[in-house]
N, C-alpha and C positions, 0 to 999 in steps of 0.2 A: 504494500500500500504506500503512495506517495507520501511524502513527507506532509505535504498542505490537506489531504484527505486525513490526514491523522490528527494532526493538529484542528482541522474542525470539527472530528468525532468528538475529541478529548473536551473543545468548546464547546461543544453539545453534552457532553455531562454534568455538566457547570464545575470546571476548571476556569482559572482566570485565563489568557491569554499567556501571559508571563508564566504560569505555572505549567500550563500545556507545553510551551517549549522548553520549560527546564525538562519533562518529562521525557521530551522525544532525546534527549539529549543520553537517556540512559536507554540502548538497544532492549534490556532484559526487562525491565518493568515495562518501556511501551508495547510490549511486542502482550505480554501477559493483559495489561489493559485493554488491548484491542482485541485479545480473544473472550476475554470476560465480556465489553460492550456487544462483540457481534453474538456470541450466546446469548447474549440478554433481549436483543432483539429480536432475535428468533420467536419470542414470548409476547415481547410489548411492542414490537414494530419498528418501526426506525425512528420515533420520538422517545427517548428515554429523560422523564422525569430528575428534574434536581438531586431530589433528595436519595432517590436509586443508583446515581449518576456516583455521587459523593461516597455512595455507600459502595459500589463498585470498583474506586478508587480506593480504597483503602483495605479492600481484599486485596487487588493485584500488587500493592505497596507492601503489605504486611505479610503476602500469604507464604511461608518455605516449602511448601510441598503441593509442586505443582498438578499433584496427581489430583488434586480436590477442589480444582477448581470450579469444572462441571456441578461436582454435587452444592457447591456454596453457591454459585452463582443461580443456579436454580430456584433454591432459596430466597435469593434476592430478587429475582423476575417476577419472581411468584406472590411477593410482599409477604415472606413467611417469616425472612427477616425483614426489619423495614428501621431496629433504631443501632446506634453504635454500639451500644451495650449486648444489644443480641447478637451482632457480629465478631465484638470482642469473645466474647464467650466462645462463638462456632469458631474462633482460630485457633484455643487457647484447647479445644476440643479436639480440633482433627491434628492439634502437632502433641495432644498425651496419647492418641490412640492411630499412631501410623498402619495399623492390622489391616486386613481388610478381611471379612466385610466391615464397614460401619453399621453400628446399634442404631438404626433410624428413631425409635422409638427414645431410646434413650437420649443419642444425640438431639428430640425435638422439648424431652423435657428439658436437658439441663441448659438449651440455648434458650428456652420461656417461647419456643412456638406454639401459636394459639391465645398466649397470654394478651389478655386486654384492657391495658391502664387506662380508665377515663380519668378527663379531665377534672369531674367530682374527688376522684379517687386522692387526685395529688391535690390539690387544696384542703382535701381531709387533713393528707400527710402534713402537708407543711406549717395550718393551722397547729397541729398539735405540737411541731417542734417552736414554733415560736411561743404556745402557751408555758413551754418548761423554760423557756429564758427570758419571759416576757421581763421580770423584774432586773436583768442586766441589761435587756436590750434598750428597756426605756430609761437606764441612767449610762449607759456605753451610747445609745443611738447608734449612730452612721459606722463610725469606731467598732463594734461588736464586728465580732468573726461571721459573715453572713455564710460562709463556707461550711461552719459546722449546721447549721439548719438545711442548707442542702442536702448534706449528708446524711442527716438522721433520716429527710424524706426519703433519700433513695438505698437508707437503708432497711427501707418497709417498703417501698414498688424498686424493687431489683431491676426491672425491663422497662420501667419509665423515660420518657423520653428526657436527658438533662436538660434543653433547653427551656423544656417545658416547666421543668421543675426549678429553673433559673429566675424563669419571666413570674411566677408565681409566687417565688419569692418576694423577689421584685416589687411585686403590686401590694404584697399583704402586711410589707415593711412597713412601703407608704403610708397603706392607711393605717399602719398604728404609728407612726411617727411625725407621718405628714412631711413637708417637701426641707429639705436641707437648708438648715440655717450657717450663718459662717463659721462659727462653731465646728461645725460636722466636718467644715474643709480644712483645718487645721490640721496640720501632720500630727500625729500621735508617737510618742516620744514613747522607747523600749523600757523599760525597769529597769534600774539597773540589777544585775548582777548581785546576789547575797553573797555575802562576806564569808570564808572558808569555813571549813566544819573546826567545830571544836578539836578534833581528832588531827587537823592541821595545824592549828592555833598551836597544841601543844608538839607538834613535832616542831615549828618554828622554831620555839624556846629552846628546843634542844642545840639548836646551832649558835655558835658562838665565835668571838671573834679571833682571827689567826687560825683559821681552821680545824678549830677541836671542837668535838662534839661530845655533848654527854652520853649519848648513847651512838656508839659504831654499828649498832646490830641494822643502822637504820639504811634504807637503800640510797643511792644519788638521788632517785626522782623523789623520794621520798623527802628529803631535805631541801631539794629545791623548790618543791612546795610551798614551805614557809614563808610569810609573810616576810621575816624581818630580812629575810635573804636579801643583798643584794651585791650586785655583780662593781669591779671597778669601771671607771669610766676608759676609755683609746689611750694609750699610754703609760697607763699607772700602772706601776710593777706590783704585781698579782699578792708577793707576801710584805708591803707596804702594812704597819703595823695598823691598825684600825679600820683594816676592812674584812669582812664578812666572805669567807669562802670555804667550802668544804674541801678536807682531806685533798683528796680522790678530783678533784675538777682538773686540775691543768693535765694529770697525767690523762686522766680519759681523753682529753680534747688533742692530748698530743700522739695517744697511740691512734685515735681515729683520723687524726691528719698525716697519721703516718701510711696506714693502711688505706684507705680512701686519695689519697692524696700522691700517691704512683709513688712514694719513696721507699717502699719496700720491695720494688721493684724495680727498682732505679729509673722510677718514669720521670712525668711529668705533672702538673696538677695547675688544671686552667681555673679560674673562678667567674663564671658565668651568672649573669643575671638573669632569670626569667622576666622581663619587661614586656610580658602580652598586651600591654596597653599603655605602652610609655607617653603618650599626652597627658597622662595622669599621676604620673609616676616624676617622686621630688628627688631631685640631688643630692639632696642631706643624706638620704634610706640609702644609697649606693657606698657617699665619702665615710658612713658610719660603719658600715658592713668591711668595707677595707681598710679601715682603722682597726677596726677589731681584729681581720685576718693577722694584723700585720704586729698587733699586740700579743699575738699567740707564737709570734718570730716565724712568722711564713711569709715569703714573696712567689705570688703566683706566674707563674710561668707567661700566662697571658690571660688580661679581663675581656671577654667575650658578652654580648647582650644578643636575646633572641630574637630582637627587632632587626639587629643586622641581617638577620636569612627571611625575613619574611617576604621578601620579594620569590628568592629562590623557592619557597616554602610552597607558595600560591602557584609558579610554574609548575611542581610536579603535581601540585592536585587536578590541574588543567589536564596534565599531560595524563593522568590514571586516568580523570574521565573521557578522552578522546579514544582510551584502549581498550572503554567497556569493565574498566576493575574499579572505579569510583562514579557515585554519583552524588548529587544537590539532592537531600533528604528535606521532603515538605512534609515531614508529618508533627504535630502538637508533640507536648511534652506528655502527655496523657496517650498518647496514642504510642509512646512508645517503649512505656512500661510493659514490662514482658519480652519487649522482641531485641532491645539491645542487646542483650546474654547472649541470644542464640549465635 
């Protein structure tokens, strides 16, 4: 099939444009989309609805064993599946049970085939999850987790449509809260952090200065713990009388730069930045890190940052997806729970 006939199949699913030609760009999933569409047609004719369209897309995107296609897509022509959640199910189904035959029966109860959420049903749901929070929601308002109320509804209609259970949220907020004051848009600031356990506190106390410690039984991580810990500053020599260091510190950090660090092999040892986002990234975090290397009496070989190869970086991903071994992944972060492992 031509490239521009694929591409207006893929628009006829309701694929954006943009998305349609990232798709055609990976031979093995368009090629899987186009046999799932034209089975599906076979069924519904050569107008295939949205919302089948979408759900078709994300069989061919998700599915590893192509041998199930047929039987899924059937399914879906047929509106036996029709929401995400039933199709998560039926993938999550035919890759625990590779055998063949497949349990029809089985297979239709555990994907919720036949199952029928009305719209009564889920405003029951959702009514009931906002009546158990109602007294946080109306002093949290807008702030309050609206994510846990979803969930509690869809964890009583298992096959409910999210969106549906979204928008119903949505609405039932409203009308117990009424519309957004400016209050509501104010960023909500984290908690901080409670203070260590007692069980800390007293390991703390046990370290002391010049690095002796009342109790030796106790591990490094365990002493560095403690609150009153603390480290010298770039420069100051480590047993400088009045500072706080354990036993055991310089020698760990020097057998781990010994071994890590190529000198027991008579290498070499680069010190590299991870800088994935250096527009954001301060000069201080870099001159502080190499002060410190250099306080431990190391001179690195060479300072290296990963920004320097991101250009090269971007070439080879180009150059995998041109050979068929990489492709532009469009799926949600929900959608791809479960399949990243495989």
């Amino acid at each position: 099939m031509a490239a521009l006939d694929s591409l207006s199949l893929f628009t006829s699913l309701g694929l954006s444009e943009q998305k349609a030609r990232e798709t055609l760009k990976n031979s093995a999933l368009s090629a899987q989309l186009r046999e799932a569409a034209t089975q599906a047609q076979q069924t519904l004719g050569s107008t295939i609805d949205k919302a089948t369209g979408i759900l078709l897309y994300g069989l061919a995107s998700r599915l590893r064993d192509t041998r199930r296609l047929s039987f899924l897509v059937s399914y879906i022509a047929s509106k036996k599946i029709h929401t995400e959640p039933q199709l998560s199910a039926a993938l999550e189904y035919v890759r625990s049970h590779p055998l063949d035959p497949i349990d029809t029966v089985d297979f239709e109860r555990e994907c919720g085939v036949g199952v029928i959420v009305t719209p009564e049903q889920i405003e029951e749901a959702v009514e009931a999850a906002i009546n158990r929070h109602r007294p946080q929601l109306l002093v949290e308002r807008y702030h309050f987790n609206m994510g846990l109320l979803m969930g509690e509804a869809r964890a009583v209609l298992k096959w409910a449509d999210g969106k549906m259970i979204k928008n119903e949220v949505d609405m039932q907020v409203l009308h117990l809260l009424g519309p957004k004051l400016e209050a509501d848009l104010e960023k909500k600031f984290k908690v901080a952090k409670a203070r260590l356990e007692e069980t800390d506190r007293r390991t703390a106390k046990d370290v002391v200065e010049n690095g002796e410690t009342a109790d030796q039984t106790l591990s490094l991580m365990e002493q560095l713990r403690g609150e009153a810990l603390k480290f010298h500053k770039p420069g100051e020599n480590y047993k400088t009388p009045g500072y706080v260091v354990t036993p055991h510190t310089m020698n760990l950090l020097k057998q781990h730069l010994e071994i890590t660090g190529g000198q027991a092999n008579n290498g070499i040892c680069f010190l590299r930045f991870d800088d994935t986002n250096p527009e954001k990234e301060e000069a201080k975090f870099f001159t502080a890190i190499c002060d410190m290397v250099a306080w431990l009496g190391y001179t690195p070989y060479k300072v290296t940052y990963a920004s320097d190869y991101f250009d090269q970086l971007y070439a080879w991903a180009v150059e995998l997806i041109r050979r068929g071994l990489a492709y532009v992944c469009h799926q949600r972060g929900e959608e791809l729970k479960g399949h990243n492992t495989l």
